[in-house]
Each structure stands twice: as structure tokens, then as C-alpha cells.
KETORVO-609195 format. One record per residue (C-alpha): y, z, x. Coordinates in steps of 0.1 Angstrom, whole numbers, padded with zeros to 4 digits, always signed. Each point is the difference from the previous one (the first is absolute). Layout:
// KETORVO-609195
YZX/...
// end
This chain:
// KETORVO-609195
+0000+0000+0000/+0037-0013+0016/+0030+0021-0002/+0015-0011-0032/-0035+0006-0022/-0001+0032+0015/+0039+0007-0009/-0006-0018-0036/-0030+0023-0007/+0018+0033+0010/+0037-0005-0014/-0019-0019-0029/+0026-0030+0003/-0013-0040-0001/-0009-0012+0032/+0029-0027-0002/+0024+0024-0008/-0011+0019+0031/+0009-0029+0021/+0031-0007-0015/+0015+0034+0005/-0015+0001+0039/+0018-0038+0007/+0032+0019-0013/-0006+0025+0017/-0001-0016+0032/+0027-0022-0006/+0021+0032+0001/+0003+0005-0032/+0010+0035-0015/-0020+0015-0025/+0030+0009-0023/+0006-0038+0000/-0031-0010-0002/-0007+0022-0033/+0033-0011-0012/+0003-0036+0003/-0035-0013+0008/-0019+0010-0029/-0011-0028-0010/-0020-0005+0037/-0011+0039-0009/-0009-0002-0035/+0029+0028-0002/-0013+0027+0021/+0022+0030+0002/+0012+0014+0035/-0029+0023+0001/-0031-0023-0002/+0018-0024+0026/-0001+0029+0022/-0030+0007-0005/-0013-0036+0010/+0021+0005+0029/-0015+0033+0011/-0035-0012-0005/+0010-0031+0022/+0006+0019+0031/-0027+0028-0004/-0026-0027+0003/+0020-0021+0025/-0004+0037+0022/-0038-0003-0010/+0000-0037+0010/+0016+0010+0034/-0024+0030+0009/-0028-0020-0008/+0006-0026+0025/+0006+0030+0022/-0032+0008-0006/-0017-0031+0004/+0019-0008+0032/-0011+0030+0017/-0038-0002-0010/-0003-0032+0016/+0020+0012+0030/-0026+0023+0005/-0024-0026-0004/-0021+0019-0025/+0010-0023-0030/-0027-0011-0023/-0008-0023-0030/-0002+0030-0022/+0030+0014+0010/+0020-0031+0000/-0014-0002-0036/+0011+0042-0011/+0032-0009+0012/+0005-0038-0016/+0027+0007-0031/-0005+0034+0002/+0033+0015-0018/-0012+0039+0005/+0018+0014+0025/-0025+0032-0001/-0033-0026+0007/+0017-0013+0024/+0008+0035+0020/-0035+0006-0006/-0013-0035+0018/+0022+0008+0027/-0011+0039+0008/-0028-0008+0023/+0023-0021+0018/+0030+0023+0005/+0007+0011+0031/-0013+0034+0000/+0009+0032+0020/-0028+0013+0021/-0021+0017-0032/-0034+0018+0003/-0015-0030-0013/+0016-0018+0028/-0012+0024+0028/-0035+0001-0017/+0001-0040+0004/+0011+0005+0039/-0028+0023+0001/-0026-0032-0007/-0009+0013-0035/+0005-0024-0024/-0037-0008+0003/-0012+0035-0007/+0025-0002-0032/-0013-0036-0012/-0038+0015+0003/+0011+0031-0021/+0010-0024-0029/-0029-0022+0002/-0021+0030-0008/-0033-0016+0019/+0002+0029+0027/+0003+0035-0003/+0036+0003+0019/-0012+0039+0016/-0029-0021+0016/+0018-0026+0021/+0034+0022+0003/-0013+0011+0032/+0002-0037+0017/+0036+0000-0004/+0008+0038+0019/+0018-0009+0035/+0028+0016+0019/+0024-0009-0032/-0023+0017-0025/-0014+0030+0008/-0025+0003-0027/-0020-0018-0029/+0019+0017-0026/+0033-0012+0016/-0014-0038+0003/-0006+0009-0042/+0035+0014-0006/+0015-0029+0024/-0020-0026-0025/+0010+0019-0027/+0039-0005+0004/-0009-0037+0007/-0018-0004-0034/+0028+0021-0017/+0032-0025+0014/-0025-0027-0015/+0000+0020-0034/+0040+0000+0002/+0005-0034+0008/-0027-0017-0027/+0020-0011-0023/-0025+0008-0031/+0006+0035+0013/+0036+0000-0002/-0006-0014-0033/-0018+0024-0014/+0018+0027+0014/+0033-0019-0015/-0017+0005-0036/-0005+0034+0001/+0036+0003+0008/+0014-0023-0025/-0023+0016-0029/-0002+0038+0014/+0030+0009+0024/+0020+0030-0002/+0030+0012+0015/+0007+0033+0009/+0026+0024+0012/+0006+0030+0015/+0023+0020+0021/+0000+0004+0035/-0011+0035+0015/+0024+0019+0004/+0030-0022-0020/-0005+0013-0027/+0039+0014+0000/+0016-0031+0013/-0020-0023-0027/+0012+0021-0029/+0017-0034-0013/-0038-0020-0002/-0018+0033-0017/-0007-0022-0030/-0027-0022+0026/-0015+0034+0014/-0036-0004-0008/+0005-0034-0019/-0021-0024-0009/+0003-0039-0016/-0025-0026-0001/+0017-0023+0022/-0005-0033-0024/+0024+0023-0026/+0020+0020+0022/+0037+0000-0009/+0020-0020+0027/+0027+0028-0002/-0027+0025+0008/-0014-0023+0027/+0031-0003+0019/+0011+0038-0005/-0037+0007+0015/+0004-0020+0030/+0037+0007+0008/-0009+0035+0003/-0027-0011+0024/+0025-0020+0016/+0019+0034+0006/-0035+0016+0014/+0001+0024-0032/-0026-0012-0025/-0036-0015+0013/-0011-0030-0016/-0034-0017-0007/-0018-0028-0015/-0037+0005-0005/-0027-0007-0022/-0038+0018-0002/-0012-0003+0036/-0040+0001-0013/+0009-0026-0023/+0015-0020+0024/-0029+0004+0024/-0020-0011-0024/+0014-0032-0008/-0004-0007+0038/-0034+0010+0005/-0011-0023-0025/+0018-0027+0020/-0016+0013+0033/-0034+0021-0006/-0027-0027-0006/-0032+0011-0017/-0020-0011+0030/+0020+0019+0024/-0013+0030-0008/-0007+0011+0035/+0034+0001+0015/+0018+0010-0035/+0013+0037+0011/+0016-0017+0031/+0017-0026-0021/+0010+0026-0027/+0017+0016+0026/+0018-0030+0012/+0011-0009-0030/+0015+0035-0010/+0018-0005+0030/+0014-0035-0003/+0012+0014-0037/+0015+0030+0013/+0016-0011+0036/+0005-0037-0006/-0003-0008-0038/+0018+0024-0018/+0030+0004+0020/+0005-0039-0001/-0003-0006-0037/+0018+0035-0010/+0030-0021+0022/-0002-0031-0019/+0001+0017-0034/+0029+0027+0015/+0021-0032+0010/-0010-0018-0037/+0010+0026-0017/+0029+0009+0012/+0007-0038-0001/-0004+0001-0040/+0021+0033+0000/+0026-0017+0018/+0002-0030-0021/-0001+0027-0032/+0029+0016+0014/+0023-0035+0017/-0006-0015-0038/+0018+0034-0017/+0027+0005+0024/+0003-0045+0000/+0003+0008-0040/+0022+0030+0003/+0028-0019+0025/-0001-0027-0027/+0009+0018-0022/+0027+0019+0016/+0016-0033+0009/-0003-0019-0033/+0024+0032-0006/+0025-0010-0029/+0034-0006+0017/+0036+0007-0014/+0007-0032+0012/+0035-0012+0019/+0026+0028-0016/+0024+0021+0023/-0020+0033+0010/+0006+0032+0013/-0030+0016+0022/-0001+0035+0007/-0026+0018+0027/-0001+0038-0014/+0002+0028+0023/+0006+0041-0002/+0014+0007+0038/+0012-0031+0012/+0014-0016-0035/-0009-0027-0024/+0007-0032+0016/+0014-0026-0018/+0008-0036+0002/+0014-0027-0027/-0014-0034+0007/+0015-0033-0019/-0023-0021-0023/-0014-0018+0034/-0012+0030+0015/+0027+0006+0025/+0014+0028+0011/+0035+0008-0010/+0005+0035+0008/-0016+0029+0012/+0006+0039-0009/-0016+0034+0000/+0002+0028-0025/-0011+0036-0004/-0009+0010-0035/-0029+0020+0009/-0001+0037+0017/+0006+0009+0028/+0037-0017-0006/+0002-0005-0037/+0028-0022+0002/-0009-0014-0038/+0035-0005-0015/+0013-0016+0032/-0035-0023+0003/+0002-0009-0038/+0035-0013+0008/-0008-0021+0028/-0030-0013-0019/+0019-0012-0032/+0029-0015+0024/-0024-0021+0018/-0017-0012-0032/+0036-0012-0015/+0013-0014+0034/-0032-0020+0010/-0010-0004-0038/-0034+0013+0003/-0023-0007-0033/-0031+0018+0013/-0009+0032+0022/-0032+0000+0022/-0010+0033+0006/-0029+0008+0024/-0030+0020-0011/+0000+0024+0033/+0009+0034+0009/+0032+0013-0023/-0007-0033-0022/-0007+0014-0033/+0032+0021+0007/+0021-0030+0004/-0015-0011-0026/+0013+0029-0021/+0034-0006+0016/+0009-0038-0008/-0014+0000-0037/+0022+0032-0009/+0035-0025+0018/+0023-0021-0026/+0000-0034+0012/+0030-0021-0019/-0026-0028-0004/-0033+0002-0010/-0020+0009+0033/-0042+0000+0006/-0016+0023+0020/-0035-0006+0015/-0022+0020+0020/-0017-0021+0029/-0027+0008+0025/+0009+0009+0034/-0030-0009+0017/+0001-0018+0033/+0037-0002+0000/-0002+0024+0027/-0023-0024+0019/+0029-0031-0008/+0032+0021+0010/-0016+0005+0033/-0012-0036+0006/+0010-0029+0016/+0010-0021-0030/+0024+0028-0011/+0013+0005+0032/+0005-0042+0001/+0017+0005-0038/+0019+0027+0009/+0008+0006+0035/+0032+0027-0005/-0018+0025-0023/-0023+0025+0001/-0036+0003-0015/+0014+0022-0031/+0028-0030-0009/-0027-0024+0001/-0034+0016-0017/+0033+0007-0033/+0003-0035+0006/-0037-0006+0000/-0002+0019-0032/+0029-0018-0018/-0016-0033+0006/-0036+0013-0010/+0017+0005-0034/+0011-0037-0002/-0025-0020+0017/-0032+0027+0009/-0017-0039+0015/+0024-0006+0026/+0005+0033+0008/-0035+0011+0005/-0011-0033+0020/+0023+0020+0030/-0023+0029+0004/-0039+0000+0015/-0019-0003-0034/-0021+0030+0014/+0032+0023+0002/+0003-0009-0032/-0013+0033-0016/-0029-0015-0021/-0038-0001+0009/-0029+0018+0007/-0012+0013+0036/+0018-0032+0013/+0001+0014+0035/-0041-0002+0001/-0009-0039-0010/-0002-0030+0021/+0033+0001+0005/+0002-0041+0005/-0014-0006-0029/+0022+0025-0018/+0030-0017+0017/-0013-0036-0013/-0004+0011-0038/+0039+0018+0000/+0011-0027+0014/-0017-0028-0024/+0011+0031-0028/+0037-0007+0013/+0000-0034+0005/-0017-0006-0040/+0029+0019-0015/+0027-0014+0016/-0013-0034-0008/-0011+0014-0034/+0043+0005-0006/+0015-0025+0022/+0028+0000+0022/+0038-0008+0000/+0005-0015+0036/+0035+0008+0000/-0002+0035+0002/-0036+0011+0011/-0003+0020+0033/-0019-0013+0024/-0026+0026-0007/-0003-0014-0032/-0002-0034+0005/-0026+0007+0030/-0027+0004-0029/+0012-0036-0020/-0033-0023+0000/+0002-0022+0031/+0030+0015+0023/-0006+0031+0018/+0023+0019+0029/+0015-0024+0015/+0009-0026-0025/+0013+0029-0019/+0020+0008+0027/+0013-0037-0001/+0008+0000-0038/+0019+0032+0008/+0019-0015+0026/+0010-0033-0013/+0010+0018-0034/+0024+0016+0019/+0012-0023+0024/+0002-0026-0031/+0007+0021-0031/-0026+0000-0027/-0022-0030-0007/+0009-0025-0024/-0034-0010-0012/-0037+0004+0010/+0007-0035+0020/+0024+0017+0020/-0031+0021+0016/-0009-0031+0018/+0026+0005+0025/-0010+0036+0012/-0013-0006+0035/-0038+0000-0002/-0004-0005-0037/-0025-0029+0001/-0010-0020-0034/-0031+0022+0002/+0023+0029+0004/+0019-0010-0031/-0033-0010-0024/-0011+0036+0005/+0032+0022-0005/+0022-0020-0022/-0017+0007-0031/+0003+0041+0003/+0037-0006+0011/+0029+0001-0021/+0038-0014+0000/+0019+0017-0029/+0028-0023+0001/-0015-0033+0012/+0015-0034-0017/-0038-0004-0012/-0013+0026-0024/-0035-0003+0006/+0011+0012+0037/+0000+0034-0017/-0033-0002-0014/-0040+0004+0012/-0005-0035-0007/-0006-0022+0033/+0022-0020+0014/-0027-0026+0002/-0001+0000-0040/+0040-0005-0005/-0007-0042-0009/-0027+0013-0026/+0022+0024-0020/+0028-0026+0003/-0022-0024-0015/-0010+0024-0029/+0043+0006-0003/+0004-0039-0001/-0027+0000-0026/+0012+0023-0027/+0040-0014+0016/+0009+0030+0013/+0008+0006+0033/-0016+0029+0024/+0022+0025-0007/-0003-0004-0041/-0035+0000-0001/+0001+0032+0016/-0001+0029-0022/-0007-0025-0030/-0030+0017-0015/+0002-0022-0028/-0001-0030+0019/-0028+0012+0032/-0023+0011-0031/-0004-0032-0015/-0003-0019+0031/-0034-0022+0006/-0016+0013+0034/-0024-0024-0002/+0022-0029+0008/+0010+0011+0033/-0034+0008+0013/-0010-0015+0028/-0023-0004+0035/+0021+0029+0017/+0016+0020-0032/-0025+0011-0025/+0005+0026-0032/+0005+0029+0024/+0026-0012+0015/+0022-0012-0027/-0009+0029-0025/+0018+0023+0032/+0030-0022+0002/+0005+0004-0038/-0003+0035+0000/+0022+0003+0029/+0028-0020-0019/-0006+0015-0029/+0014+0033+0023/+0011-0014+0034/+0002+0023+0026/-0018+0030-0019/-0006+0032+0018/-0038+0014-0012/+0014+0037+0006/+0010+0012-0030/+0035+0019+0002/+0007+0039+0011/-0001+0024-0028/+0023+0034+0002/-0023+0024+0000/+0003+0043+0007/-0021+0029+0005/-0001+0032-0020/+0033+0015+0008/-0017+0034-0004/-0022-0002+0023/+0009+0006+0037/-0025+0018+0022/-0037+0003-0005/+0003+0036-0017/+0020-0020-0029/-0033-0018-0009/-0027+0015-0022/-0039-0011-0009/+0000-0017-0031/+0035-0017+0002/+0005-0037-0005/+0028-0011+0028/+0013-0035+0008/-0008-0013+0035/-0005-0030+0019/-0028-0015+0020/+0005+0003+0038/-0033-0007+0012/-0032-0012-0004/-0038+0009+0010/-0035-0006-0008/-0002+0037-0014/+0031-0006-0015/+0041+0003-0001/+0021+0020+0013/+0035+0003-0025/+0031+0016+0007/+0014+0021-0033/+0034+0008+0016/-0007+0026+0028/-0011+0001+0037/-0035+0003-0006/-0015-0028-0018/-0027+0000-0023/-0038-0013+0002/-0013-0018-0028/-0039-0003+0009/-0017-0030-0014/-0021+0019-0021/+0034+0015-0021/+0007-0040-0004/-0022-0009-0027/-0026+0010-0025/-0021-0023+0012/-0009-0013+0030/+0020-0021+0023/-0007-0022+0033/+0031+0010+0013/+0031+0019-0004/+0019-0035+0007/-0014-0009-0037/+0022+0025-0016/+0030+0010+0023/+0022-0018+0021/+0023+0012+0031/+0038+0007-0019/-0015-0003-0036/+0016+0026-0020/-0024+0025-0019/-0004+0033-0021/-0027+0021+0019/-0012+0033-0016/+0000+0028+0026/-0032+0017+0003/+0000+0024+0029/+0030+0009+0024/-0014+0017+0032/+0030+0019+0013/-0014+0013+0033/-0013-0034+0011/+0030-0017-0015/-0021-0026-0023/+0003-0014-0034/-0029-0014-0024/+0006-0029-0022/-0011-0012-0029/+0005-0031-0025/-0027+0014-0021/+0024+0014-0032/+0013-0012-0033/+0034-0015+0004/
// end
């Protein structure tokens, strides 16, 4: 079977399909484009499935690669044979291909090895054969390396036992009692029993592995990471040894079947065990990670599909006790106008003198919304601003602070604003959160983020790869206007990257702001190729052509001037004209490269051009009454909002430091695959409290009550 049946059969797409999306692919294609405006070479796959294709692709081009490996260096040894050649012809499993290879692998000096120097690989082939009585001829092989016939028997014996590990019906068959039987257990290290307080739920545990919870998983082994918890896969050792005796005790080898036994135990024990016990540790935690990189992928989504104020004038203020409530009013762009700092809060309590300045700043610079941040002294500020008197009606929002510490202290603030501090620009960070939490969030590391589960302990390339597909979906997903996009932001546009990025940023403001899409052609490095990819996700508000503000392609522009023509309208007519798009024929302008896909998009899109899928912010408060975790009682219904996701469940902040745990079972009545199915990161619920743990500082959720 060839690479593209084996990618059909496991991603369940048509083989043809397959091969479309891999030619794409490898014409540099982006996925985002090629899920956008190539469905009809796709049969409209979504983002996802593509990327699945693509993954599959290159884990068997890495099988593809070691098996050659493999190959080459068996026939370098010149120990290559028909059979061989044959195991490894089209073999796609990289695991039967490790084990083809064992016998070969250069080996550090082993007791099988030494046993072998010792010239008793005979003595080890007679014990098999089971025609002699081993004890009988052991003696032949005693000389001034073995001292005795019982050694020459325990030499043969660690030969027949690396023959036992390296069969590969062995490994097999040890590989199924795993798969079927394993179990994974836990428990603390002697003597940290102190030091491991925070992993006392996994003192003593045990999972089968096959069902073991991936959060549980990677608790377990980042607490033997730490040297705190001991960790082990293992399945029943009798069992096991039985499965291999049946391979390895013939019935007419009765008379050496005690020294075999032996071996055999051995080879399961030494060899065996420890070797499959690593496969299924590294599996395992394999599936864990990909549990936990597809939550924290789904949580960043939807932090940055965040509804956004959009482009009004804004002020953004950091909160602070000690050292003030920084505060910053930006204009409907996002730039900074001014910069202040007040003290409402103890120790200084300057509130009639901060109130002034705060009311002044929203006349002067004509503020119509206040981002507040949700850190420490943030509820208070809170409190402050909504009891102010603006002259005009003013909205007040409060906006997570998470990871603008991590962008005040970066490079690309310190390039955006080189004369201020890190408190003038995490308000700043805030305030643009409010309007635009997309191409704000695109500035920070998507794992200092503040969502996500143990995402210090997976592969942390692969977690990298899925946050930034995650990041590079949704700003595709919304689109771009090129005339005022950071370079952060348009780094993620399908089909540019850094450093054209950098070269849209710099001709914008060497040349003021583009025209038209067709004015991208003349950024250095922006290649037709270039252009094919991005244009479609990028945006000019005020271009002389309409649809330059739109998602459809530039490619398409002769098509829905045709359809204008048709119904004799021109472009910017048709668009918006409901009446009109609905009772167009589609089937008239099908063709070779546009089929029904493509042209039902384009209608929908002018039906809406330029539509954002977020859906706008909402102004939303907590209980005003509640404060501090002695305010909260079991059995109270409280507002809150999601701030985190797991696989046991969501954590959601009701309006005070410590924030609450809603455990998957307190999601539903009945039973759900995951929490993602009925919560989302920044969703806004009603939780029933249940417990409140005041020495440990913890909260129990529920959503289990009558509304």
C-alpha cells in the first residue's frame, strides 16, 4: 500500500482528494487558503482534516526515511537477506521495522555479547534444539573464560534470552498483554512524602493505562520528572511468561525445559519488560499530549475569536493598590494618546482627585469605552469607574490581564513604544484587548497566554505547531485590514510570514496606506505566489473597488462582475442586494475551475462583505456583593465567566482572586466526552457553589441547579 492509500484509509478522505491537497501542499500552498478557496480540488475540507492529511504525510515520509535507514545499513553489514528485504518492502510500521532492525543495532558490550566472545553460541543453539541434555555437554565448553559448567549454562542462557527479546513474535506477544492488560501506577518517593504534598491524589494510584486520564498521566509523570512520585507500567509477569513459553518451550524439548524457563524469565524481566514498558510509557504519554495540545489549541481559539469593541476611542487602565491604577486613553486606531496614573485605592486614597482626572480625560480625548483589567485591585476599579458620571454615555468592561505582563516586557512593545515603561504599555495592552482581543493577542507567546493544561510537559514542538496553526486559522478565519495590522499580526496572514510582514509594514509607511489589493504587488518580495495566497484574508477599507474589502478572491473579481453585468448592476450594487444574490442562477457560471462551492461562498460573502464571524462584546458584571472568598456561600448561584479549560473540567472566575473549579462531573446529568462539549474559555455562566474550602483556598462548582 503507497502513501496516499494509507493517508485515504486513515483520515478517511478519497484517494484523489489526498493527492490534490498534497500537490497544493507542495506548491506552497497554505492550508487556510487551501480550505478557503480550493474546495472544489478538496471536496470542501475544513482546516482541520487538511491538517490532518498533512500530518499523516510526513509521519510516514519519517517512516519511509528510517526504513531506508534500515535497509542501507543491513546490507552494509552484509547480512541482508531475501526475507528481510521482503519484512521490510512497503512496510509502513515504524515499530516492525525497530523490531527487524534490533539484532542489527549496534550493541554495547551486553552479557549476551560476552557470552558470544566466550564461544558459546553453540552451547545456546544445542540448548534449543532440545536433542542433548545441555548439563551433559556443558562441560566441553569450560576453559580459562568459563570456570565451570554451570557458567557455560548461564552464559548460554543470556544468549537464548537476547534471542527471546529480539524475536519479533515475542515482542508481539508481550506488546498484547500491554495493550489489553497494562496498568500504570504511582507512588511517592521514600522519603518525599512532604515535598510531594501537591501529587497526594496519585499516592498509591492506579489506572489501566488504555483508560487513564491524560491529565492524570501527565500529573504522574511530571512529578517523576521532579524525582517525587515513582512511576510504572506493568502487566502480570506469570501471564506474560506464559505467553512466551508457548512461543519458546516446544513439547519435544522436554529435556532442557528448566534451563529455558529460566532464560526466558530472564529475557522478560531484564530485556523484555523494560523495552516494551518504554514503548507504551512514550505512547501514552504521546496520546496524553495530544489530549491536552487539542484542549489548550481549542481553548486559545477561543480566547482569540474574543468579541471585539471594535475601532472606538478607549481608555485602558492597569489596576494597582501601592503603585496606582495606570491609565492610558487610546484613539479608535489603537494609539496612544496619553498616559496617566491615579490612586484611588489605599494606601493613598486619592479617590476625588482620581475621579477628576478620569472624567477629564474621557471628555478631552472623547473616550466611549473603559478597559479595565481583571488583576490585582481590578474588581475595586471596577467599583470606582461605574459609581463616576460621565456626561456621555460611557461602557465599562472588565478584560483579562493575562500575558500582558509577558508583552509590556517584550521586544515588540519595546519596538511600539520605546519611551515608556512596561506599566504604560501592558494599560495599553489592555485597552486594545478590549477593541480588537485578535490583534492584540497575536503579540504575546500563545503559551503565556494563561489557558491550557500542564503545557509545560508535552512535546513542546508539537504543541508550538498546533498554537500556531490555532493562531494562524483565526486570524484568517476574520481577516485582516492591511492598512493598519501590526506586523505581528499580519505575520500569521496565509502565505507571508516575518519578513514580508515586515515589508508591508514598511512600505505602508514609507507610501501611506495601500490603495487596493493590486497595490500589494509593489512590496519588495511580494511574488504572484505571494499575492494568490494572502490577498484573499487581506482587506482595504477604503479601496476604489469594493470587493477589495471583502473575502472573496481577487482571482474571482471578472466572475462577480459578470454576475453584476447580468442582473445590470454594477459591483458595488449587487453587494448587499439580498434580493437580487438570492435569485441568482449559480448554475450558469459553473465551470472547469469554479464549481458550486465556490460561487455559493462568493454569494454569501456579498450578501455580508467583509463580515467578522466574532460576534460582538456584551457588557457584562459580577455580583457586586461579593468580594472575597468569605462573601461566597454553598448553595449560591453566582455569575462568572470561563477562564480555562481541562479534561476534568473548567476553572471560572466568579469575581474574586481565587477562582472556582467546575469538575466535569458538575457539568452535566449525563455523561459527556469532554468538558469542551459544554463550556468554552470566556463563555459566561451561572455556577451553583457547592463547597468553599477556606483553608485551602478552593471553590466547587456546579451547573447542576434549576435556573
Amino acid at each position: 500500500m503507497n502513501k496516499i492509500d494509507i493517508i485515504s484509509q486513515v483520515t478517511m478522505v478519497s484517494s484523489g482528494v489526498v493527492q490534490n491537497v498534497l500537490d497544493m501542499l507542495g506548491e506552497g500552498a497554505t492550508i487556510p487558503f487551501i480550505a478557503r478557496y480550493r474546495k472544489e480540488r478538496t471536496g470542501a475540507l475544513n482546516e482541520v482534516k487538511i491538517e490532518e492529511i498533512q500530518q499523516e504525510y510526513n509521519r510516514l515520509t519519517e517512516v519511509e526515511q528510517r526504513r531506508q535507514f534500515v535497509f542501507d545499513t543491513i546490507s552494509e553489514l552484509g547480512m541482508m537477506t531475501d526475507d528481510i528485504a521482503k519484512s521490510l518492502q512497503d512496510n509502513w510500521s515504524i515499530t516492525e521495522i525497530e523490531d527487524i532492525y534490533l539484532p542489527f543495532k549496534q550493541k554495547k558490550r551486553t552479557k549476551a555479547t560476552i557470552a558470544k566472545e566466550a564461544g558459546l553460541e553453540p552451547l545456546a543453539k544445542t540448548i534449543m534444539s532440545g536433542k542433548v541434555d545441555a548439563r551433559r555437554v556443558a562441560i566441553n565448553y569450560v576453559n580459562d573464560k568459563i570456570e565451570s559448567p554451570e557458567k557455560a549454562i548461564e552464559g548460554a542462557q543470556d544468549i537464548i534470552a537476547e534471542w527471546v527479546n529480539e524475536s519479533i513474535s515475542a515482542r508481539n506477544a508481550i506488546r498484547a498483554q500491554f495493550e489489553n492488560y497494562a496498568v500504570i501506577s504511582c507512588k511517592v518517593a521514600k522519603g518525599k512524602e512532604v515535598d510531594a504534598d501537591n501529587y497526594s491524589n496519585y499516592f498509591d494510584k492506579e489506572y489501566r493505562l488504555s483508560s487513564c486520564p491524560s491529565h492524570a498521566l501527565l500529573a504522574m509523570r511530571r512529578g517523576e520528572d521532579e524525582k517525587l512520585l515513582k512511576v510504572s507500567i506493568d502487566v502480570d509477569k506469570e501471564k506474560a511468561v506464559a505467553r512466551l513459553e508457548r512461543i519458546f518451550l516446544k513439547s519435544n524439548n522436554q529435556i532442557n525445559h528448566d534451563i529455558i524457563s529460566e532464560a526466558i524469565v530472564d529475557a522478560y524481566k531484564r530485556l523484555l519488560k523494560p523495552s516494551i514498558e518504554n514503548e507504551f510509557a512514550a505512547a501514552s504519554k504521546e496520546k496524553a499530549d495530544d489530549e491536552a495540545i487539542k484542549i489548550f489549541s481549542s481553548n486559545l481559539r477561543q480566547l482569540l475569536l474574543s468579541s471585539p469593541l471594535g475601532q472606538k476611542r478607549t481608555m485602558g487602565i492597569d489596576p494597582g493598590f501601592r503603585t496606582g491604577c495606570k491609565v492610558v486613553c487610546l484613539d479608535a486606531q489603537g494609539n496612544l494618546l496619553h498616559n496617566d496614573t491615579i490612586y484611588p485605592h489605599p494606601p493613598k486614597n486619592e479617590r476625588a482627585l482620581a475621579a477628576k482626572k478620569i472624567t477629564t480625560l474621557v471628555e478631552q480625548y472623547k473616550i466611549e469605552a473603559i478597559a479595565i483589567g481583571n488583576g490585582t485591585a481590578g474588581r475595586e476599579t471596577e467599583e470606582f469607574i461605574q459609581k463616576l458620571r460621565f456626561n456621555t454615555d460611557i461602557q465599562a468592561f472588565v478584560v483579562s490581564e493575562s500575558g500582558a505582563s509577558i508583552y509590556s516586557a517584550s521586544a515588540v512593545a519595546r519596538e511600539e513604544f520605546p519611551d515608556y515603561d512596561v506599566t504604560v504599555r501592558g494599560a495599553v495592552s489592555i485597552g486594545r484587548r478590549l477593541m480588537d482581543p485578535l490583534a492584540e493577542l497575536v503579540k504575546i507567546e500563545p503559551k503565556s497566554i494563561g489557558v491550557g493544561q500542564y503545557q509545560h510537559d508535552v512535546n513542546q514542538n508539537k504543541l508550538q505547531n498546533a498554537l500556531d496553526n490555532t493562531v494562524v486559522s483565526c486570524v484568517n478565519a476574520v481577516g485582516v485590514e492591511v492598512n493598519n495590522a501590526s506586523k505581528q499580526l499580519l505575520t500569521y496572514v496565509s502565505g507571508i510570514g516575518p519578513q514580508l510582514a515586515k515589508n508591508i509594514v514598511d512600505y505602508r509607511a514609507e507610501n501611506g496606506a495601500f490603495p487596493n489589493r493590486k497595490a500589494l504587488l509593489k512590496v519588495p518580495k511580494m511574488g504572484p505566489k505571494s499575492f494568490e495566497q494572502c490577498a484573499g484574508f487581506l482587506r482595504v477599507a477604503n479601496s476604489d473597488n469594493p470587493l477589495d474589502n471583502s473575502a472573496v478572491h481577487p482571482e474571482r473579481y471578472k466572475l462577480v462582475e459578470l454576475m453584476a453585468t447580468d442582473n445590470n448592476l454594477n459591483v458595488r450594487d449587487l453587494i448587499g442586494n439580498k434580493k437580487v444574490l438570492s435569485n441568482i442562477d449559480l448554475n450558469k457560471y459553473l465551470s472547469d475551475s469554479v464549481g458550486m462551492p465556490t460561487l455559493t461562498d462568493i454569494v454569501a460573502e456579498l450578501e455580508k462583505p467583509g463580515r467578522d464571524p466574532r460576534v460582538g462584546v456584551e457588557q457584562w458584571g459580577f455580583d457586586p456583593n461579593i468580594k472575597t472568598i468569605d462573601d461566597i456561600k454553598p448553595n449560591m448561584v453566582v455569575d462568572g465567566i470561563v477562564t480555562n479549560v481541562t479534561q476534568f473540567g473548567a476553572f471560572v472566575n466568579i469575581g474574586i482572586k481565587e477562582n472556582g473549579l467546575l469538575h466535569v462531573s458538575q457539568m452535566s446529568n449525563k455523561r459527556i466526552a469532554s468538558p469542551l462539549d459544554v463550556v468554552s474559555v470566556n463563555q459566561h455562566i451561572k455556577v451553583k457553589i457547592i463547597d468553599v474550602d477556606l483553608s485551602r483556598k478552593r471553590i466547587s462548582l456546579s451547573l447542576l441547579f434549576e435556573n
